[in-house]
C-alpha positions as CSV (number, residue, x, y, z in Angstrom):
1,X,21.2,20.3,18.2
2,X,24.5,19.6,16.8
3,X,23.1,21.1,13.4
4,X,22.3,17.4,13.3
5,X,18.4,17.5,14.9
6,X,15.9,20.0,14.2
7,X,13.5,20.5,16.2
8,X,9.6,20.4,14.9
9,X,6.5,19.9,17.9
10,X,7.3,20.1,21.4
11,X,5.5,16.8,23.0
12,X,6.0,17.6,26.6
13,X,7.4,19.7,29.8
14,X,8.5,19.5,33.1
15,X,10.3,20.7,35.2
16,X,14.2,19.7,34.0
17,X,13.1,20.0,30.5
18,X,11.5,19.1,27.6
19,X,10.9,16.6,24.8
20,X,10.5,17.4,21.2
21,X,9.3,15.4,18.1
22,X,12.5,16.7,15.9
23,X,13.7,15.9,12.5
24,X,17.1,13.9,12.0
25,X,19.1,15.8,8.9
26,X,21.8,12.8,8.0
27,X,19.1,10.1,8.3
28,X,15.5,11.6,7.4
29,X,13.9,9.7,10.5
30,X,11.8,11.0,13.2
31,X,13.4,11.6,16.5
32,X,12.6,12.2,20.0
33,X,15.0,14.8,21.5
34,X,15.3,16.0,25.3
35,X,16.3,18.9,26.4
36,X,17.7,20.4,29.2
37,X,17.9,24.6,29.8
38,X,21.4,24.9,31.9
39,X,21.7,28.9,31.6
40,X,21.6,30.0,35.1
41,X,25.1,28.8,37.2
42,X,24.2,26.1,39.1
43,X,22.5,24.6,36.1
44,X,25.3,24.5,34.7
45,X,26.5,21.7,36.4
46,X,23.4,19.8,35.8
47,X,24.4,20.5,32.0
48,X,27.5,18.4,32.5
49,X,26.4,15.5,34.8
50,X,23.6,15.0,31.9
51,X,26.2,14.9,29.4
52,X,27.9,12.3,31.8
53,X,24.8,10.3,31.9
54,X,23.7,10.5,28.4
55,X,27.6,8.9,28.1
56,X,27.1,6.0,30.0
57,X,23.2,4.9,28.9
58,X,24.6,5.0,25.3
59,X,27.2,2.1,26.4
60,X,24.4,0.4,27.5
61,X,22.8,-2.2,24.7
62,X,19.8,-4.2,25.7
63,X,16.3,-4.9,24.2
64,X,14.5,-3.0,27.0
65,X,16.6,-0.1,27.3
66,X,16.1,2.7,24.4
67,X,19.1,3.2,22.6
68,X,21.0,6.4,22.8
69,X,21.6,8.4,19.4
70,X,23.5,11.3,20.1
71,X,23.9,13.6,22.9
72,X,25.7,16.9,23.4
73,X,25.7,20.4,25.4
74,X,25.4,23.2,23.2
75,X,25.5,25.6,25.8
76,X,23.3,26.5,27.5
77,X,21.2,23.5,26.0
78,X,22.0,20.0,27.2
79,X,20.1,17.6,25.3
80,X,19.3,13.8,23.8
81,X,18.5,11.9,21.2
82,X,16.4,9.1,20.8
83,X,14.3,7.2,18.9
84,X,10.6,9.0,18.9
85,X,8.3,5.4,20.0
């Protein structure tokens, strides 16, 4: 994921993705990533409103929110970053 996270155990499915234990390369820590599969057409606009999303929650600062990383869409992979708790 933006040959920043690499990606080591998967933790879980479901059905709009998946979340992975994954390794963070500038930092060393241990990440949670999510990850979204937008290859057919009209996932591909699920791709972008994710992006959106991901956007706006990492304005968001607050003690019981879980703060946002990173975030991209290296197509056809939306995806997030977050600290693994």
């Amino acid at each position: 994921m933006a040959d920043r996270y690499e990606l080591e155990a998967l933790i879980d499915a479901g059905g709009l993705g998946s979340v992975w234990r994954a390794l963070d390369r500038h930092s060393g820590e241990v990440v949670a990533v999510k990850t979204c599969d937008c290859s057919s057409g009209t996932d591909q606009m699920f791709g972008q409103r994710f992006v959106a999303e991901s956007r706006y929650l990492a304005a968001i600062s607050d003690p019981g929110v879980v703060p946002l990383l990173g975030y991209g869409y290296d197509e056809p992979i939306a995806w997030s970053a977050m600290p693994l708790l």
